[in-house]
LUMDO-933313 format. One record per residue: residue number from 1; residue in three letters; x, y, z of N, C-alpha, C in turn. Coordinates in steps of 0.2 Angstrom, whole numbers, plus 5000, padded with zeros to 4 digits. Layout:
BEGIN
+-----+------+------+------+------+------+------+------+------+------+------+
|  nr | rest |   nx |   ny |   nz |  cax |  cay |  caz |   cx |   cy |   cz |
+-----+------+------+------+------+------+------+------+------+------+------+
| NUM |  ALA |    X |    Y |    Z |    X |    Y |    Z |    X |    Y |    Z |
...
+-----+------+------+------+------+------+------+------+------+------+------+
//
This chain:
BEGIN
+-----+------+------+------+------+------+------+------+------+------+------+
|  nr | rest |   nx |   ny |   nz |  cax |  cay |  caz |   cx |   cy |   cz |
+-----+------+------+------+------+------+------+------+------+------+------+
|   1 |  UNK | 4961 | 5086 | 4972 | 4962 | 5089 | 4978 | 4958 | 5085 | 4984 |
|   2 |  UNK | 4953 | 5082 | 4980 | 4949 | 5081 | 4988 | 4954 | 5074 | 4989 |
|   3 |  UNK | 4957 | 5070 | 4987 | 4959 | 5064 | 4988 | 4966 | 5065 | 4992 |
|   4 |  UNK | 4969 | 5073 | 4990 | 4976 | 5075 | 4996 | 4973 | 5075 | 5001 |
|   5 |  UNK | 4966 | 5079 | 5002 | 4964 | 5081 | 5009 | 4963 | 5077 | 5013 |
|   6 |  UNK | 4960 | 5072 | 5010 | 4956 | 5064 | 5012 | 4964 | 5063 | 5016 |
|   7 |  UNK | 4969 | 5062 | 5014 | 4975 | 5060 | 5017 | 4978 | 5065 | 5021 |
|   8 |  UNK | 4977 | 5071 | 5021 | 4979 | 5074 | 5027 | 4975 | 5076 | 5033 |
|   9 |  UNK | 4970 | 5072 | 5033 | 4965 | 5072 | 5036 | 4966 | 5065 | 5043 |
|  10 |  UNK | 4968 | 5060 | 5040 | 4968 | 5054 | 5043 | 4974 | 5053 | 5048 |
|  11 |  UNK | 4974 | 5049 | 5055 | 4976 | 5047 | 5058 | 4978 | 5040 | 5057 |
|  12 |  UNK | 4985 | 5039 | 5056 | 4985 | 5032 | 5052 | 4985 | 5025 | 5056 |
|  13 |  UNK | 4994 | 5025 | 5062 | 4997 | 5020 | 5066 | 4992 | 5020 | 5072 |
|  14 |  UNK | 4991 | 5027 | 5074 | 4988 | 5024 | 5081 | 4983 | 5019 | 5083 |
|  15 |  UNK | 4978 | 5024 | 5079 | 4971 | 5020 | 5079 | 4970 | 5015 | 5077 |
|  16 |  UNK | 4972 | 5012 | 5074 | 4975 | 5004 | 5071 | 4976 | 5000 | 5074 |
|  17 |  UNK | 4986 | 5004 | 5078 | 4988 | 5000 | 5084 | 4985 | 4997 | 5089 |
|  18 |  UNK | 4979 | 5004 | 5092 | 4977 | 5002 | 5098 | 4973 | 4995 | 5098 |
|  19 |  UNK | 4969 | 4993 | 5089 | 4964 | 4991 | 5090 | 4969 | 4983 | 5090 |
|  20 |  UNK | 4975 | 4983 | 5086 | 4978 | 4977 | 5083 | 4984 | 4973 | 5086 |
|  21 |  UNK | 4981 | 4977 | 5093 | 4988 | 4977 | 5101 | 4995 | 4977 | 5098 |
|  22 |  UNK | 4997 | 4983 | 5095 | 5000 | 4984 | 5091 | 5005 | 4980 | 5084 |
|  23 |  UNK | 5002 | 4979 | 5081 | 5005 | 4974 | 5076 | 5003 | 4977 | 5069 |
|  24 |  UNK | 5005 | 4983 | 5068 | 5004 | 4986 | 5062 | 5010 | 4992 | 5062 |
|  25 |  UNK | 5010 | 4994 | 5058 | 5018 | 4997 | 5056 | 5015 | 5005 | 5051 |
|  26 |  UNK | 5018 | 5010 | 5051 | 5017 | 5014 | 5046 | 5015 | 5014 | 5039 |
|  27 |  UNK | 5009 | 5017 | 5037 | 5007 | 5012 | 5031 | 5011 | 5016 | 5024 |
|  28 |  UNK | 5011 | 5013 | 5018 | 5015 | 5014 | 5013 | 5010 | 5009 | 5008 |
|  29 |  UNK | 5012 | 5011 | 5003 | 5010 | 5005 | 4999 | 5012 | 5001 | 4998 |
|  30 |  UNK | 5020 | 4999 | 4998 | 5024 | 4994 | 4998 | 5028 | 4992 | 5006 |
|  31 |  UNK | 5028 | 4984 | 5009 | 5030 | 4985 | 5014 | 5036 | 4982 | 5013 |
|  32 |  UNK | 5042 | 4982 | 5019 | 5050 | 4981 | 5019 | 5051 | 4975 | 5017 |
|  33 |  UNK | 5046 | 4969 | 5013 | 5048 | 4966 | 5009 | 5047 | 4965 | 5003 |
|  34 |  UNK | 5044 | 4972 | 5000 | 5043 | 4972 | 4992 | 5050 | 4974 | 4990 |
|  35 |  UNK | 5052 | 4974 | 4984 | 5055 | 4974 | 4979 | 5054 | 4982 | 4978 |
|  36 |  UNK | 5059 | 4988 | 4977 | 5057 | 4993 | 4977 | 5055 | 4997 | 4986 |
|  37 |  UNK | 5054 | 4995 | 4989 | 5051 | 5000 | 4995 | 5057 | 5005 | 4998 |
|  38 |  UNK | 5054 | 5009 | 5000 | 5059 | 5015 | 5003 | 5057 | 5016 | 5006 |
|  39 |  UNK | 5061 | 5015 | 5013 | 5061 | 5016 | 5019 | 5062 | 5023 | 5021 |
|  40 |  UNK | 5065 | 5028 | 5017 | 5066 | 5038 | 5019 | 5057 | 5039 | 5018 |
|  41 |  UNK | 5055 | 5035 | 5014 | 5049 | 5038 | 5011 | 5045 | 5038 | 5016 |
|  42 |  UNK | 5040 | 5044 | 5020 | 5036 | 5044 | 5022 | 5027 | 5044 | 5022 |
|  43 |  UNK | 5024 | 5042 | 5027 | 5016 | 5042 | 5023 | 5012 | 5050 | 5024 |
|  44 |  UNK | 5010 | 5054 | 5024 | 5009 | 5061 | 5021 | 5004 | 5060 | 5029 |
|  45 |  UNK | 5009 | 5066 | 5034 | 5005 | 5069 | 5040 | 5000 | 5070 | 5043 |
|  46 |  UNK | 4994 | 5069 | 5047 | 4988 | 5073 | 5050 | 4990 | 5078 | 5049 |
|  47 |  UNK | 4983 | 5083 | 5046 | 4984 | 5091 | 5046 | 4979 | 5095 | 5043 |
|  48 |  UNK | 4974 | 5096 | 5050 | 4969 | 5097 | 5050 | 4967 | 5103 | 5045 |
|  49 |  UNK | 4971 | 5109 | 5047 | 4969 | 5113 | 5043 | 4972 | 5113 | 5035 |
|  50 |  UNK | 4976 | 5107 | 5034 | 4978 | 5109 | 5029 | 4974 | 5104 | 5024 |
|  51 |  UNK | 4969 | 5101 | 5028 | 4964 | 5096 | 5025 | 4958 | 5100 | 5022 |
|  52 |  UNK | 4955 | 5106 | 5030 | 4948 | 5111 | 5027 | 4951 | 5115 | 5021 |
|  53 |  UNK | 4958 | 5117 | 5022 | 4960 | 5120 | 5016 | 4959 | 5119 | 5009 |
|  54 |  UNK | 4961 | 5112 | 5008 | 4962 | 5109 | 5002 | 4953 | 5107 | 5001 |
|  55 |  UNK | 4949 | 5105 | 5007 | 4942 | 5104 | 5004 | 4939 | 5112 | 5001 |
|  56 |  UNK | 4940 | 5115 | 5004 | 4936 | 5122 | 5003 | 4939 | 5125 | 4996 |
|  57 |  UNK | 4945 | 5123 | 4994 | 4949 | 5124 | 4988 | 4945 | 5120 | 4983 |
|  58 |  UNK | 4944 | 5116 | 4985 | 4942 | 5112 | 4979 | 4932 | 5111 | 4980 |
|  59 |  UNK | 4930 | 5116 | 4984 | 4924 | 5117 | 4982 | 4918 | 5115 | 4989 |
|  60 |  UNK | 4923 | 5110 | 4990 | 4919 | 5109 | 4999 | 4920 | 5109 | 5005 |
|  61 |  UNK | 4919 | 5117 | 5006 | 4920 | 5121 | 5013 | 4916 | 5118 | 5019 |
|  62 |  UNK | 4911 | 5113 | 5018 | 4908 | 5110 | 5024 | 4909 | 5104 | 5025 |
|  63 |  UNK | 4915 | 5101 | 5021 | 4917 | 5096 | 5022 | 4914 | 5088 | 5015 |
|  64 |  UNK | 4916 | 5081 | 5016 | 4914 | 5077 | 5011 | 4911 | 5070 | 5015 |
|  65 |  UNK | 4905 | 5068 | 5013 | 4905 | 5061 | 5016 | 4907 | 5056 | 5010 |
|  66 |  UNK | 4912 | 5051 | 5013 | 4913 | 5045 | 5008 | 4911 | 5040 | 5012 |
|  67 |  UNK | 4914 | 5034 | 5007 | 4912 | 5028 | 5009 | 4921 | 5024 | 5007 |
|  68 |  UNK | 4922 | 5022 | 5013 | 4930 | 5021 | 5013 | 4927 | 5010 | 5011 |
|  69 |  UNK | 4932 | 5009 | 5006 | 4930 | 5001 | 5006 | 4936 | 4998 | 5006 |
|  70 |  UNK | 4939 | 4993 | 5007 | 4944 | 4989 | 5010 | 4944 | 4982 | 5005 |
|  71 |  UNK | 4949 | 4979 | 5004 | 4951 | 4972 | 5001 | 4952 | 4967 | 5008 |
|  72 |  UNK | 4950 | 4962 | 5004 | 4952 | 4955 | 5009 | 4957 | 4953 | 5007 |
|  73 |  UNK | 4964 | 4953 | 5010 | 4971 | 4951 | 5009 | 4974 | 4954 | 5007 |
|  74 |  UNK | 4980 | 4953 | 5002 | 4984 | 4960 | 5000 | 4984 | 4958 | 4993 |
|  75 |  UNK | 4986 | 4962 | 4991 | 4988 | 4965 | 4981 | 4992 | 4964 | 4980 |
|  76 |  UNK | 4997 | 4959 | 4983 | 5004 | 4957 | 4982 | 5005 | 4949 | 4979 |
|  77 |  UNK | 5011 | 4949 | 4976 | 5012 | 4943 | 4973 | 5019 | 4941 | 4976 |
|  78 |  UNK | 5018 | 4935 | 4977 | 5027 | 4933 | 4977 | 5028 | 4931 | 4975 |
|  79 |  UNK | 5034 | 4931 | 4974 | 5040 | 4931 | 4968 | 5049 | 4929 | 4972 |
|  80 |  UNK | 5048 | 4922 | 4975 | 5054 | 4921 | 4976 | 5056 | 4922 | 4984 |
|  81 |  UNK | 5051 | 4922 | 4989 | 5053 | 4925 | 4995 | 5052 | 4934 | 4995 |
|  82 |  UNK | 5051 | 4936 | 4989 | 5049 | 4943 | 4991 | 5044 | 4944 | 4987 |
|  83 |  UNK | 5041 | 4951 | 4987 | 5035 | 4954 | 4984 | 5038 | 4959 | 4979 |
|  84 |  UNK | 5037 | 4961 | 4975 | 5038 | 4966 | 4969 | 5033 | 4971 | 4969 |
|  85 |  UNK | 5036 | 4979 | 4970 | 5032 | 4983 | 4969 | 5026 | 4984 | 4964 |
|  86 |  UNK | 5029 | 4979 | 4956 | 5024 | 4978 | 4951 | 5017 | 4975 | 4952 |
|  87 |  UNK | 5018 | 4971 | 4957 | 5011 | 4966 | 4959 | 5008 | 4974 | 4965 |
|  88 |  UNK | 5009 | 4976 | 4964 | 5005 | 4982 | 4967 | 5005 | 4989 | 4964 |
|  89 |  UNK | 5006 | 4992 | 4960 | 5006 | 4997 | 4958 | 5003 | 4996 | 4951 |
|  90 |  UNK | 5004 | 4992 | 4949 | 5002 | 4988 | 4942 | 4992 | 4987 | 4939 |
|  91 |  UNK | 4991 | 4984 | 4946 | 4983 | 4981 | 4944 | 4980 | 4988 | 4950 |
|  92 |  UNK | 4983 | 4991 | 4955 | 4981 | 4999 | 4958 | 4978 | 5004 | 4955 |
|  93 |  UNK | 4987 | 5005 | 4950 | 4987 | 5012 | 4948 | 4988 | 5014 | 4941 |
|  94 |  UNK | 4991 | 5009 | 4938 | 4990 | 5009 | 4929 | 4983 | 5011 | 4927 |
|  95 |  UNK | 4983 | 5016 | 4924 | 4976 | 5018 | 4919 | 4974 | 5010 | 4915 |
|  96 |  UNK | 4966 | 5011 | 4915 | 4961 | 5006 | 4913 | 4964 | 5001 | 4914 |
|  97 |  UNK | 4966 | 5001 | 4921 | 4963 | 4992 | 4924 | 4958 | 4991 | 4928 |
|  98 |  UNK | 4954 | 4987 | 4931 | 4948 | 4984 | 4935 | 4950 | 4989 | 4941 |
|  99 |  UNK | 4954 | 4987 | 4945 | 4954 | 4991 | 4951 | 4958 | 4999 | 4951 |
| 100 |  UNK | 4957 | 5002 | 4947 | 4959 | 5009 | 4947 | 4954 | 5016 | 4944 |
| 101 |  UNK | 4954 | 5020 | 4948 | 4951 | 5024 | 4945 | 4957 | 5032 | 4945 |
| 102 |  UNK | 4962 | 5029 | 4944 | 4968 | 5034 | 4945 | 4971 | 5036 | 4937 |
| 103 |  UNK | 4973 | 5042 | 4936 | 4977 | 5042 | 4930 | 4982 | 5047 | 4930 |
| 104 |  UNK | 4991 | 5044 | 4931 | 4997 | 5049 | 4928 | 5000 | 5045 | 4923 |
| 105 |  UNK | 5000 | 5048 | 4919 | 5004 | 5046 | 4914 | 5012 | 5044 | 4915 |
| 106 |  UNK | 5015 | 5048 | 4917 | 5022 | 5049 | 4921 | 5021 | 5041 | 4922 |
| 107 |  UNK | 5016 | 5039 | 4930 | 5017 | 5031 | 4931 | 5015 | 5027 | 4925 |
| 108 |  UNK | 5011 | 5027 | 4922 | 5010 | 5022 | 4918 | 5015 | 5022 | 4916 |
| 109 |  UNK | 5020 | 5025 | 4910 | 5027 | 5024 | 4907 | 5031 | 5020 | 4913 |
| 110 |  UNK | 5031 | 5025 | 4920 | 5036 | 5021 | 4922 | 5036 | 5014 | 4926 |
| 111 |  UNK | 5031 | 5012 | 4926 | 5027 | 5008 | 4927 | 5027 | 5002 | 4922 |
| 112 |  UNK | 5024 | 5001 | 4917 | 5027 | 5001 | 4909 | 5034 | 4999 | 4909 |
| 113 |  UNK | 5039 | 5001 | 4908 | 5044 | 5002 | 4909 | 5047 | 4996 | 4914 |
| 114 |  UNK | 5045 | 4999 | 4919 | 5048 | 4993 | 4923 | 5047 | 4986 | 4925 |
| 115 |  UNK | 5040 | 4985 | 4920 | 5039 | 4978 | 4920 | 5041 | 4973 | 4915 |
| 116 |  UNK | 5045 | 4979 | 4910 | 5048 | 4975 | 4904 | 5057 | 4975 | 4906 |
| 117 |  UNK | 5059 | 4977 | 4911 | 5066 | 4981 | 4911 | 5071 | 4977 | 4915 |
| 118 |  UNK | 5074 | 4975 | 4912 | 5081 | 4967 | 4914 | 5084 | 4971 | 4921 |
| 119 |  UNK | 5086 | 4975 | 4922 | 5091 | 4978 | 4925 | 5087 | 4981 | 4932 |
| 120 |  UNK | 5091 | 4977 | 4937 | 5089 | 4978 | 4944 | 5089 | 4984 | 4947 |
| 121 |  UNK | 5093 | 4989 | 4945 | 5096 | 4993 | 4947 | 5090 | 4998 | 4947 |
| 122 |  UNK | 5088 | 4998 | 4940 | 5085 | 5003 | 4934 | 5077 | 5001 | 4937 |
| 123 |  UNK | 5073 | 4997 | 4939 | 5066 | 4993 | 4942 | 5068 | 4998 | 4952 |
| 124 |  UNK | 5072 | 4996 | 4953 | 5072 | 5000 | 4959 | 5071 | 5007 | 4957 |
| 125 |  UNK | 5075 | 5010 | 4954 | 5076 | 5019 | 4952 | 5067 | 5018 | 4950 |
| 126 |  UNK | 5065 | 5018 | 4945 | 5057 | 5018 | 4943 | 5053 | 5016 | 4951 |
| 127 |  UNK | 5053 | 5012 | 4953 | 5049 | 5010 | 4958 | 5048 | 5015 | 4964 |
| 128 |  UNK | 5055 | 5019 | 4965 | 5058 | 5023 | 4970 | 5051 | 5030 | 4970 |
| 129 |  UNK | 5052 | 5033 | 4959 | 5050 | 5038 | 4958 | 5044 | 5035 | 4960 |
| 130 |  UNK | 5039 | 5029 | 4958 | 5033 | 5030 | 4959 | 5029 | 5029 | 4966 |
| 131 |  UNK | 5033 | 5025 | 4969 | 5034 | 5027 | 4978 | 5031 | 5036 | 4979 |
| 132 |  UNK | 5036 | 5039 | 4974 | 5033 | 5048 | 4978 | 5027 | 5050 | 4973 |
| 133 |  UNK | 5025 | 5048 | 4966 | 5020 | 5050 | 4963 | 5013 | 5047 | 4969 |
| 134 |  UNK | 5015 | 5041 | 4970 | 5009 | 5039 | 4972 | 5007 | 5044 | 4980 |
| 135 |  UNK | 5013 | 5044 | 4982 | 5010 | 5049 | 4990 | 5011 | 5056 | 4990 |
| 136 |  UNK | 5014 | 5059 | 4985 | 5013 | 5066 | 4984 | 5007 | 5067 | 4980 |
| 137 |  UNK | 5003 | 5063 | 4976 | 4997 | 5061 | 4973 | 4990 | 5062 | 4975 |
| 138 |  UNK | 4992 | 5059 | 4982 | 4989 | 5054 | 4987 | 4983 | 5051 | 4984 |
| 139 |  UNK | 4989 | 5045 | 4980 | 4982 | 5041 | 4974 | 4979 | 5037 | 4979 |
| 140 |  UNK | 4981 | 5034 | 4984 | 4979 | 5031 | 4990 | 4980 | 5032 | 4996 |
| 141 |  UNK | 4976 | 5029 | 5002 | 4976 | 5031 | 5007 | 4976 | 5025 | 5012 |
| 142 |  UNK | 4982 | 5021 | 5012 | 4984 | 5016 | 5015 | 4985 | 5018 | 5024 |
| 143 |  UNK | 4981 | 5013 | 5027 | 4979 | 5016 | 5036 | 4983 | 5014 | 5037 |
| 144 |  UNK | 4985 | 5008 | 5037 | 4989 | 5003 | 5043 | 4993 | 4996 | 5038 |
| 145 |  UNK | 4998 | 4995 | 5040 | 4999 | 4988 | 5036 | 4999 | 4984 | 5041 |
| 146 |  UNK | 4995 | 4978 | 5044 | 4996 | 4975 | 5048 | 4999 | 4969 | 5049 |
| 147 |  UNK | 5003 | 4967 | 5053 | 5008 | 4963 | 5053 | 5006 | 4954 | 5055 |
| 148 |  UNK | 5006 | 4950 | 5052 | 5002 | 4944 | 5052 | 5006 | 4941 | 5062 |
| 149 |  UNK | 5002 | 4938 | 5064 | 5004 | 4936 | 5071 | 5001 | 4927 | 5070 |
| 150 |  UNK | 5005 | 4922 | 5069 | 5001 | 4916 | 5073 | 5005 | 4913 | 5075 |
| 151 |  UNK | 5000 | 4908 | 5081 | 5003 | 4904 | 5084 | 5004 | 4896 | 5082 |
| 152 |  UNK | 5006 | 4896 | 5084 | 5009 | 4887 | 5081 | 5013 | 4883 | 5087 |
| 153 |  UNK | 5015 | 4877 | 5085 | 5016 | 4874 | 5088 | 5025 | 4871 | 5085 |
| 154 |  UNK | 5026 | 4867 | 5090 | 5033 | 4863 | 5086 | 5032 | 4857 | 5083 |
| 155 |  UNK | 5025 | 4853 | 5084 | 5024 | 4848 | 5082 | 5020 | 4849 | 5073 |
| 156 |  UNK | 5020 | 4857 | 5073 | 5018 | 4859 | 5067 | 5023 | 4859 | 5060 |
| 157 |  UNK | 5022 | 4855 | 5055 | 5027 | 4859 | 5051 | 5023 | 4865 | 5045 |
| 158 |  UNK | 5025 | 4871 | 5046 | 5021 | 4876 | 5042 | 5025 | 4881 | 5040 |
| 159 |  UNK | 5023 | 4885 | 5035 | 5027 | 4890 | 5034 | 5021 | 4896 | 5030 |
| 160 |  UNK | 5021 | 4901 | 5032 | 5012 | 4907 | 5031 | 5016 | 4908 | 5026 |
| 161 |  UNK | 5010 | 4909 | 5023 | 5009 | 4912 | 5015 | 5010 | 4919 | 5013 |
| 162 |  UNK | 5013 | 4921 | 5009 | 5012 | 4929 | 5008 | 5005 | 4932 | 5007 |
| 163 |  UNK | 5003 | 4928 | 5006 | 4993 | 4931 | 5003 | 4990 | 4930 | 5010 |
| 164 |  UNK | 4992 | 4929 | 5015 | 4988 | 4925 | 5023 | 4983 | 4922 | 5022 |
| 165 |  UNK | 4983 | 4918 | 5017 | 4978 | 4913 | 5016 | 4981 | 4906 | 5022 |
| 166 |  UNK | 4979 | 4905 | 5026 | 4980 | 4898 | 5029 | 4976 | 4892 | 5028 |
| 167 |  UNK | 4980 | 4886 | 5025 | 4979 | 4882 | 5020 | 4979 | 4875 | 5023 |
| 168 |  UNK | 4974 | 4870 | 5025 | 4977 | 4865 | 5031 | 4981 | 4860 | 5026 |
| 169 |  UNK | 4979 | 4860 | 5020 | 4983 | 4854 | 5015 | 4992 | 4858 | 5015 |
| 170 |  UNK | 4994 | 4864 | 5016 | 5001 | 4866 | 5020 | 5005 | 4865 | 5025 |
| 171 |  UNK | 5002 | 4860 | 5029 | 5002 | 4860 | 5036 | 5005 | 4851 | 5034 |
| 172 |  UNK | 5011 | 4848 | 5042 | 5011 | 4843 | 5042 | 5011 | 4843 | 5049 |
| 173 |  UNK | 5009 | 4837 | 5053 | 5010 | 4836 | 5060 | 5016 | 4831 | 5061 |
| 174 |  UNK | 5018 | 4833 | 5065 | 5027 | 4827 | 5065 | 5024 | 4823 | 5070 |
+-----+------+------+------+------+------+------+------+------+------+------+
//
């Protein structure tokens, strides 16, 4: 419960925005070029009182201090020009792995499942469900995705990286 409340507590795009002049987008945990993302799906609203609610419910009525930590780059892989929900939902939220301290059985199967599973169709449908376990969950509390900005030149030949590692042995000058 505290980790809903943790999410209905936060203020996601603005604060972000202001700092990022705006170049951040609603956060989710997949963004509109993974493999799997849904776009109806939304990130779970500000809501104060329904934040003290859930703390007091689950034992703390004067509130919680955490320690919020962040990754350098993203949990994504790519695969072809796009990203795959599986490079994020896989090393996140599958029970016993290094980066997770989450557990639904439900995802694991489906999860499981969709990384052994041929059929395009059938990987979206699974991807779709774990899209809402995750934010109905609220396994995570994803603030902002922000949006990569660089400048270049036409003398540059370059192409950014999915990981926004910038690489000068990728680069050629004409």
């Amino acid at each position: 419960m505290p980790s809903l409340a943790r999410s209905h507590c936060h203020r996601r795009v603005g604060y972000h925005s202001q700092r990022l002049s705006g170049a951040v987008r609603l956060a989710l945990m997949l963004t509109p070029k993974h493999v799997g993302f849904e776009p109806a799906l939304k990130p779970i609203a500000q809501d104060l009182a329904r934040t003290k609610q859930l703390l007091t419910e689950a034992g703390f009525p004067n509130g919680v201090d955490m320690v919020l930590n962040s990754p350098q780059g993203r949990y994504v892989r790519c695969a072809g020009g796009t990203y795959d929900a599986e490079g994020v939902y896989d090393p996140l939220f599958r029970s016993a792995k290094i980066n997770t301290n989450y557990y639904n059985a439900d995802l694991d199967g489906m999860t499981d499942e969709a990384k052994q599973s041929m059929d395009p169709k059938r990987r979206l449908e699974l991807f779709h469900r774990i899209n809402h376990i995750v934010v109905d969950d609220a396994a995570a509390m994803p603030l902002y995705q922000q949006i990569d900005l660089y400048g270049v030149t036409r003398r540059l030949v370059w192409k950014a990286r999915g990981d926004e590692r910038i690489k000068g042995y990728d680069m050629v000058i004409r």
